[in-house]
C-alpha positions in Angstrom: 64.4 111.3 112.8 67.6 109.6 112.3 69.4 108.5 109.0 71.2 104.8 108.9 74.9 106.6 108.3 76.2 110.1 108.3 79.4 110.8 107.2 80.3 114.0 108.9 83.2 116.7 108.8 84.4 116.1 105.3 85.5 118.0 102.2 83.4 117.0 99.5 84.4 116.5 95.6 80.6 115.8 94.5 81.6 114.1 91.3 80.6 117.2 89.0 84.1 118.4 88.7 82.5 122.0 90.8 84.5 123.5 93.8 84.9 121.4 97.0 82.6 122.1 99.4 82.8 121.1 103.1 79.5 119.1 104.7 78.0 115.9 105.9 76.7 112.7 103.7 73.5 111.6 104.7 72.5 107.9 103.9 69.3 105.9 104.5 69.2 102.3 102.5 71.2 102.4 99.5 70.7 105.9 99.0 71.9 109.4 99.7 69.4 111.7 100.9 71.3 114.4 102.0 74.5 116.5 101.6 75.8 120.0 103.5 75.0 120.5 107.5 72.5 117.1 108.5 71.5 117.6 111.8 69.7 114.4 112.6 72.0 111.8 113.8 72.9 108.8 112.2 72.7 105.1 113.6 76.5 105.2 112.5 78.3 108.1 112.2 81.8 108.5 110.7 83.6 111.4 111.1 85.7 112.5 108.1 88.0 114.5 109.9 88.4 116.6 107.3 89.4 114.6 104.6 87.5 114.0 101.2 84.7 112.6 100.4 84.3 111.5 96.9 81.5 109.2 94.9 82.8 106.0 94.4 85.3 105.0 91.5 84.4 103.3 87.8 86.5 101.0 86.8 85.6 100.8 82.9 88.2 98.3 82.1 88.6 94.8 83.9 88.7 91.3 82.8 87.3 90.1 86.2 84.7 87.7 84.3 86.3 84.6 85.8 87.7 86.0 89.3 84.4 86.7 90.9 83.3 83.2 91.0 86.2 83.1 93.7 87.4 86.4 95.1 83.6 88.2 95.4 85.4 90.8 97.2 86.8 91.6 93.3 90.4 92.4 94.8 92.7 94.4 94.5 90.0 97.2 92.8 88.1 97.1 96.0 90.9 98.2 97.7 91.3 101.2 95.5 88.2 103.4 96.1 86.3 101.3 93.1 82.7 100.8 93.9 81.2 99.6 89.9 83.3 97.7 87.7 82.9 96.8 83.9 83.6 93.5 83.1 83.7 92.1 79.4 86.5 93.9 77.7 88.5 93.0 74.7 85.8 90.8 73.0 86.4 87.7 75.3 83.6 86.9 77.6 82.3 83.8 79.0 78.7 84.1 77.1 76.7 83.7 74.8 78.2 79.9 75.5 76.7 76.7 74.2 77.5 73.5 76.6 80.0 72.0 74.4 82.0 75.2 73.8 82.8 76.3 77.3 86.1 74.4 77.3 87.3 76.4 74.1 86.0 79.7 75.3 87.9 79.1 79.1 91.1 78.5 76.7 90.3 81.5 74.5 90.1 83.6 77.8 93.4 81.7 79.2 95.4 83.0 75.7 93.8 86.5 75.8 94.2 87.2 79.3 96.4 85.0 80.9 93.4 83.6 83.8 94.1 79.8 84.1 91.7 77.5 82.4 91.6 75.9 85.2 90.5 78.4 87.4 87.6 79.1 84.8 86.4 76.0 84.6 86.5 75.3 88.3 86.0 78.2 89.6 82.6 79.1 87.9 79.1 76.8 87.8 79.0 77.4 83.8 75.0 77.1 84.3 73.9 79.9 81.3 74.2 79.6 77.8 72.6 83.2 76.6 74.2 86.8 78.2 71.4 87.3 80.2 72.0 84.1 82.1 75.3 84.7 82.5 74.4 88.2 84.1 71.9 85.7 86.6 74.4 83.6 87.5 76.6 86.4 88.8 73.9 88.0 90.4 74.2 84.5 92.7 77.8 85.2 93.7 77.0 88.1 95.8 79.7 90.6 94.2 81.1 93.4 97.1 81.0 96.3 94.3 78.7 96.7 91.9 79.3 94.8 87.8 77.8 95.4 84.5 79.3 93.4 81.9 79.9 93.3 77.5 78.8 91.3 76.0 81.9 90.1 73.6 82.3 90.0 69.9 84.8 86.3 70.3 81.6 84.5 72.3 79.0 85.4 69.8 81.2 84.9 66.7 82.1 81.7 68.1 78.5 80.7 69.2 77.0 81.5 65.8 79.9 80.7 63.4 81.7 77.8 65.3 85.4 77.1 64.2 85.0 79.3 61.1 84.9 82.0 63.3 88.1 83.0 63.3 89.5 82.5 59.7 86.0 83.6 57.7 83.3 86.5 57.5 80.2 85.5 58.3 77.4 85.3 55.4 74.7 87.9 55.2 72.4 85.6 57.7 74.9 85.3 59.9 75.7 88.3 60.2 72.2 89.3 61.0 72.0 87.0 63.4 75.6 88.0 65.1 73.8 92.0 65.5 70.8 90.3 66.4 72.3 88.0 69.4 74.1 91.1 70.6 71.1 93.1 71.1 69.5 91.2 72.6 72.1 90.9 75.4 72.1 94.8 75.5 68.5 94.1 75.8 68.7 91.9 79.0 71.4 93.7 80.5 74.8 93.6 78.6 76.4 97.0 78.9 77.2 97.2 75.7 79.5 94.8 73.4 83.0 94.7 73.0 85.4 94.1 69.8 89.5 92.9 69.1 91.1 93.5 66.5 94.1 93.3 68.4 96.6 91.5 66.2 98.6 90.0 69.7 95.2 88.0 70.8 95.5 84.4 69.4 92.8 81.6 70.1 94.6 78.1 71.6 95.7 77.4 68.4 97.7 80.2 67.1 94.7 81.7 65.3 93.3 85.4 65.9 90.5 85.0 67.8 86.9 85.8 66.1 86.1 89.3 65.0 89.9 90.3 64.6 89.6 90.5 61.2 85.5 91.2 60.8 84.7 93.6 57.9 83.7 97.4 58.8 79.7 96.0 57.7 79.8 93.8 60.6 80.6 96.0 63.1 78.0 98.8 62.0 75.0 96.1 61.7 76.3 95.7 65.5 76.3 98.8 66.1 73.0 99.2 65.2 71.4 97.0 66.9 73.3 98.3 70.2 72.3 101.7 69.8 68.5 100.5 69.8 69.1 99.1 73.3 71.3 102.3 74.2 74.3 100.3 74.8 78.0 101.0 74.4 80.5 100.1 72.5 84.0 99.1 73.3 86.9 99.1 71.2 90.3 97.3 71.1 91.8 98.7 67.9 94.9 97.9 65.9 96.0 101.9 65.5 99.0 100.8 65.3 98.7 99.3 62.0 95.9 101.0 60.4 95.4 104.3 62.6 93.3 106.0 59.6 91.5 102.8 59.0 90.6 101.9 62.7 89.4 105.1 63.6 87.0 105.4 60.4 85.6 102.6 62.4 85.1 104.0 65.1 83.2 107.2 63.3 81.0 104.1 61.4 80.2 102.5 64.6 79.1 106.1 66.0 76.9 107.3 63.3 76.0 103.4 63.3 74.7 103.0 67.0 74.0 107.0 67.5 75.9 106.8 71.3 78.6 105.7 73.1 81.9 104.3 71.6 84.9 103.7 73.9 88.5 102.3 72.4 91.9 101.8 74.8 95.0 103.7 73.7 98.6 104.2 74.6 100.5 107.0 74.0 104.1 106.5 71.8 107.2 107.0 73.0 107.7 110.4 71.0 106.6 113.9 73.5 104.4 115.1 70.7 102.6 110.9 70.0 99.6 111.9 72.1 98.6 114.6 70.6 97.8 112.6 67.0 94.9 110.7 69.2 93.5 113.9 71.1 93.6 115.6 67.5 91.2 112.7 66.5 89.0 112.7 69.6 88.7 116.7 69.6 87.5 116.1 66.1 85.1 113.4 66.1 83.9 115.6 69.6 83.1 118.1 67.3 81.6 116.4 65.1 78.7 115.7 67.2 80.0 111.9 67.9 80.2 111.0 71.6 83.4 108.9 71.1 85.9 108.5 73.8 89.1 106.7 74.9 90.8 105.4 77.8 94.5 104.9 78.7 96.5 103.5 81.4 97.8 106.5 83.8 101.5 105.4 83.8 104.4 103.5 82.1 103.2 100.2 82.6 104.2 96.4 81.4 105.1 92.8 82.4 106.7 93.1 86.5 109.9 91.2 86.5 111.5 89.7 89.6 112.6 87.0 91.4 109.5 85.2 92.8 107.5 86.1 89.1 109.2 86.6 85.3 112.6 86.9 85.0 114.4 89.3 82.5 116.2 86.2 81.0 114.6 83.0 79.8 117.0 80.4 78.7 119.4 78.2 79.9 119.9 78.5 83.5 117.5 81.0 84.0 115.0 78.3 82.4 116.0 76.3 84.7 116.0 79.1 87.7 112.7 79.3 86.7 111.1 76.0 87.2 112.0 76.3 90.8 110.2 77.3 93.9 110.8 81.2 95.2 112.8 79.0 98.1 114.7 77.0 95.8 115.8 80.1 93.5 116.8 82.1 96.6 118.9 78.9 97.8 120.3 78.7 94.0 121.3 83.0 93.8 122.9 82.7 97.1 125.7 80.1 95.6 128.6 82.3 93.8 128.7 79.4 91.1 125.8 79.1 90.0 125.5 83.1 89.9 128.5 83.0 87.6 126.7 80.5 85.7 123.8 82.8 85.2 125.5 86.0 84.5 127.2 83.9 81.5 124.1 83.0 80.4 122.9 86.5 80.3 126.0 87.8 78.6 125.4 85.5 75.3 121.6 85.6 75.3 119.0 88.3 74.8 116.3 89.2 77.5 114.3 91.8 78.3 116.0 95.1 77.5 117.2 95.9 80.8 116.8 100.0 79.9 113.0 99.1 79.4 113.1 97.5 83.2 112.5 100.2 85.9 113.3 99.7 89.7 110.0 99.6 92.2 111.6 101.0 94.9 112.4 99.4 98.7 109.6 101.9 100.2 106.2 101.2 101.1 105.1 103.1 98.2 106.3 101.7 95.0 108.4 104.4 92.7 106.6 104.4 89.1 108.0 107.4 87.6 111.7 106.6 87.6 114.3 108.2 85.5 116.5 106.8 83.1 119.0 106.2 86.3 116.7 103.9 88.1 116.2 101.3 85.4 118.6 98.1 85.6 120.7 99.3 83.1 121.5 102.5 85.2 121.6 100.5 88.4 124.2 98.1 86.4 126.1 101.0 85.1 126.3 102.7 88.5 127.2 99.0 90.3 129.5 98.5 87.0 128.3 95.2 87.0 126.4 93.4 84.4 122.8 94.0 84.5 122.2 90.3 85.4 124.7 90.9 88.5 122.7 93.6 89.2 119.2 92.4 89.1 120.3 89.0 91.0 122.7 90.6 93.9 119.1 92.9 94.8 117.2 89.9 94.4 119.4 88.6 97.3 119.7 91.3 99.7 116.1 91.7 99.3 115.4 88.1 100.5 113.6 88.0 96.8 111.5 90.7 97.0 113.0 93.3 94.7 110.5 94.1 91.6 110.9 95.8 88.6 108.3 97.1 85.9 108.7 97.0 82.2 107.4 100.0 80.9 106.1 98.5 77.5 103.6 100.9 77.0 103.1 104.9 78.0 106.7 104.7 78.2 106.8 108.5 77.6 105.0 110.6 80.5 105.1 113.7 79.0 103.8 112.4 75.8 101.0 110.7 78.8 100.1 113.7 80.4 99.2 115.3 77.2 97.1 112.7 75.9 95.4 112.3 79.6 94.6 115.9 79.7 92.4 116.0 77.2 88.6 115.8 78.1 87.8 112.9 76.2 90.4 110.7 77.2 90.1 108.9 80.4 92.5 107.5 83.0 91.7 103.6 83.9 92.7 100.6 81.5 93.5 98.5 84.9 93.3 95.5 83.5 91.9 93.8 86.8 91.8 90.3 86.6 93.7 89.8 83.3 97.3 88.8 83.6 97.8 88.4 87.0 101.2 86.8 87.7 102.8 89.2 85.0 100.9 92.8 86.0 99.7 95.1 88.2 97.8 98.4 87.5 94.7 97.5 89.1 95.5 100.7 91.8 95.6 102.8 88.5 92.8 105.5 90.6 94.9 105.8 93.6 97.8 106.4 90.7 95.2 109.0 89.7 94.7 110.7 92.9 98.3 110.3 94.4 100.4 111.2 91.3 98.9 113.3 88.3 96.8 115.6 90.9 98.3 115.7 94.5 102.0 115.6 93.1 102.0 116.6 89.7 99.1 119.3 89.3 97.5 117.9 86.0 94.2 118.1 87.5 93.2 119.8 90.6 90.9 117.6 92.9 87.5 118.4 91.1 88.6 117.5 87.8 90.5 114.2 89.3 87.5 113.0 90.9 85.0 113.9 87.7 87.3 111.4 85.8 87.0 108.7 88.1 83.5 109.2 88.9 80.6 110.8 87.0 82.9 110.5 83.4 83.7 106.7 83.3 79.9 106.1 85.0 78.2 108.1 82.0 80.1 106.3 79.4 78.9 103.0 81.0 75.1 104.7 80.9 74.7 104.7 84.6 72.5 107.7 85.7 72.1 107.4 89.4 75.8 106.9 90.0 79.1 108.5 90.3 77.7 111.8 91.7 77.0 112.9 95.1 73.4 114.8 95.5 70.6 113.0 96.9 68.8 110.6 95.1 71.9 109.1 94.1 73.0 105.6 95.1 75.1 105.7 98.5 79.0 104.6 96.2 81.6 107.2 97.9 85.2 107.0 99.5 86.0 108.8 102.6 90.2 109.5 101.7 93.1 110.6 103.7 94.4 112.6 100.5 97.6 114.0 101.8 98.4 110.2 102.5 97.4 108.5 99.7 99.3 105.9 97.7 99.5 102.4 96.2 101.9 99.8 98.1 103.7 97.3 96.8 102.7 94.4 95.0 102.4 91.1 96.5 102.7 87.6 94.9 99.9 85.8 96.6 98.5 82.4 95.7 94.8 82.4 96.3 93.6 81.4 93.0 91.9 77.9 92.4 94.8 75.6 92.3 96.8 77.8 94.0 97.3 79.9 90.8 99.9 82.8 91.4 99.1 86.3 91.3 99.7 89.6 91.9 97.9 91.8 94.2 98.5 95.6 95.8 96.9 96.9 98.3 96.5 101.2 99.2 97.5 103.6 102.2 94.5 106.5 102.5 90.7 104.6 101.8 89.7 105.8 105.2 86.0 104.2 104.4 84.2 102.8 101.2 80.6 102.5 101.5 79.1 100.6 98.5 75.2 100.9 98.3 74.8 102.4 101.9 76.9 99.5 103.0 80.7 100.4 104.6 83.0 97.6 102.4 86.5 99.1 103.4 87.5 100.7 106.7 91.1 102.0 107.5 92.3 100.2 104.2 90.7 96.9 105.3 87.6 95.0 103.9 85.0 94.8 106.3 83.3 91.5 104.3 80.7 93.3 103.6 79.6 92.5 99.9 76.3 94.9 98.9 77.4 94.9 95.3 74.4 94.5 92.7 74.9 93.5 88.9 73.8 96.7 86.8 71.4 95.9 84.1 71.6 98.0 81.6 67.9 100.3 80.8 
């Protein structure tokens, strides 16, 4: 007897967050069908070396909605050791959607998440009008990892209110029929359904979109009806206005659906900010309600830079700005018009250039810089003006030189303590959303490279649980993100020692030649998704053996 693939020779990180153990992967179909010391050969064998073997990763947070109608190979995630992604985040999603709405729900999703409209539109066949539909269509675009999606709160607002959506609450019958329409998508596959109440999300017109605002009632006849169809339910909260308010919600919506609730969180800039959150989720653990959150692993924000946003926005840099990456490398080489800009800078605001933290001229981008390595240390160090600074290593780097604004999770200690709690999970990519101004979809390798090989918050076990078997039980999946037989073949064969995230790239592969960012990793020796091998030596193979994940 042979089996299809056996990975042999590797250290193995099951998923369960137990001791490593050292063994072979045996795989026949889509599934594994056995772990430890296989002695039957395989029809392909890869030989681990040595290095671990982990279950694939969940992504629990991407807005890749729109992208896979174009990129099924659902970059850069893929690149990152992520075999199932959750789409639908943040209340925008592309159904339910009648006909003569889809133009005003391809904006919404442009002023949400910054995806052009005209990708949207062009990009996907718009051929559903309920969720389930929607989950058939993507079915048709042959995905390389596996996608579940929410079903979100904007869409069905929209779809059963209209324009009133965003300003009103909806009557008793519709909001009966608001719970009612999200069932049912749980019903035929959503996930789950997910809220905003976001006050920085606007509709084309300035409004917030729908649900923003929706009364506490609202979300608990919701969460009702998606704890019937054993769905979860995701959270984008305004804590920051209301903390004691928002997370009563959150308790209502538990009691409410009796299972999952998710919610995304920051930590403040303050060592001791995280621990007000982890105080609530140890609490509302105890309390017998399976509520968790999710944050992005590092100090993350807008990336500014030459060839994307630039720290200064009026004036000449206005003008710098309407030009091509050749055009503003011909206009920074010229000392006049440098002068010009520095002047401009000097008597106008921008971005705060303390908040604005150098990347780094190595392969592997620096994301944990101290106060030094932010322009204003640079600038200080130069003693130049920060504009001199940022525009003289625009130059020598031939317009390369990027810089992240660490807008949120500015604080890492304040991060670490928030992340080490067992109910609050790393991820919060953002995949697919805002992709000329950000980058953290390599947020796992972050994971893996950073807070356990380099800074010891977890050790390897406890790393991999949180990227595997944790995120895939809060998105209800039982035969993934664990690796015992049975289970479906998602795992990463990864050179740990060399692990990392590399530089963004600005890359224009969108429809209409969109811009956007994309980063690739050093270390995926081999991603199998579904029994099928989707990334070898760092490199996609073309293989795309995703499935869309129905929810039971």
């Amino acid at each position: 007897m042979s089996h299809d693939i056996v990975i042999r020779n590797g250290v193995i990180a099951d998923g369960t967050g137990d001791e490593l153990f050292d063994g072979d992967i045996a795989i026949d179909g889509e599934t594994i069908t056995q772990l430890g010391n296989v002695k039957a050969k395989g029809k392909e064998e890869i030989n681990a070396d040595g290095n671990l073997i982990t279950p694939g990763f969940v992504d629990l947070h991407t807005h890749l909605d729109a992208q896979i109608g174009w990129d099924p190979m659902l970059t850069p995630i893929s690149w990152h050791g992520v075999t199932t992604a959750l789409l639908g985040n943040c209340g925008v999603t592309f159904a339910p959607c009648k006909a003569e709405d889809q133009e005003l729900i391809a904006a919404m999703m442009e002023t949400v998440e910054d995806i052009p409209r005209k990708a949207i539109l062009s990009g996907l066949p718009w051929n559903w009008e309920s969720y389930g539909d929607y989950l058939d269509t993507l079915e048709t675009l042959q995905p390389a990892i596996n996608v579940g999606g929410l079903v979100g709160h904007c869409a069905v607002r929209y779809f059963v209110m209209g324009d009133r959506s965003a300003d009103e609450q909806p009557t008793q019958s519709e909001q009966a029929e608001i719970a009612a329409i999200v069932g049912t998508a749980v019903r035929d596959g959503a996930v789950g359904f997910s809220t905003n109440r976001f006050l920085g999300h606007y509709m084309p017109d300035g409004r917030h979109v729908p649900g923003t605002h929706a009364e506490h009632s609202e979300l608990e006849a919701i969460a009702k009806e998606v704890g019937k169809a054993g769905g979860l339910m995701q959270n984008v909260l305004n804590l920051g206005g209301d903390f004691e308010g928002e997370a009563e919600l959150l308790r209502k919506e538990a009691q409410a659906s009796g299972g999952r609730v998710l919610f995304s969180i920051t930590a403040g800039a303050k060592d001791s900010s995280g621990q007000r959150v982890r105080s609530m989720l140890e609490e509302m653990q105890s309390n017998g309600m399976d509520i968790n959150s999710i944050s992005t692993p590092r100090g993350t924000g807008f990336i500014s830079g030459l060839q994307c946003g630039l720290p200064w926005k009026s004036g000449a840099w206005q003008t710098l700005a309407s030009k091509d990456l050749a055009d503003r490398l011909a206009t920074i080489s010229n000392p006049d018009q440098v002068a010009i800009l520095v002047a401009e800078a000097q008597r106008t605001e921008g971005t705060n250039p303390s908040d604005l933290f150098y990347m780094g001229n190595e392969e592997r981008p620096n994301y944990v810089g101290s106060d030094s390595e932010s322009l204003a240390g640079l600038a200080l160090a130069a003693m130049e003006h920060p504009a001199e600074t940022f525009l003289r290593m625009a130059r020598e780097s031939n317009g390369k030189a990027l810089f992240t604004l660490r807008s949120f999770n500015k604080n890492l200690n304040a991060l670490a303590n928030l992340l080490s709690c067992d109910y609050c999970l790393p991820g919060l990519g953002d995949a697919g959303a805002h992709v000329s101004q950000v980058m953290d979809g390599g947020w796992g390798t972050f994971v893996l490279s950073h807070w356990c090989r380099d800074e010891k918050l977890y050790d390897i076990a406890e790393a991999v649980r949180r990227l595997s078997s944790a995120p895939a039980r809060i998105m209800g999946l039982s035969d993934r993100g664990i690796l015992k037989p049975g289970m479906k073949a998602d795992l990463n064969v990864i050179d740990f020692s060399n692990l990392h995230e590399k530089q963004p790239e600005i890359v224009h592969d969108f429809p209409h030649k969109s811009s956007r960012f994309i980063q690739r990793a050093n270390g995926y020796l081999a991603t199998l998704c579904n029994g099928s091998v989707l990334l070898r030596d760092d490199e996609h193979t073309g293989a795309r053996n995703g499935t869309v994940i129905r929810a039971k």
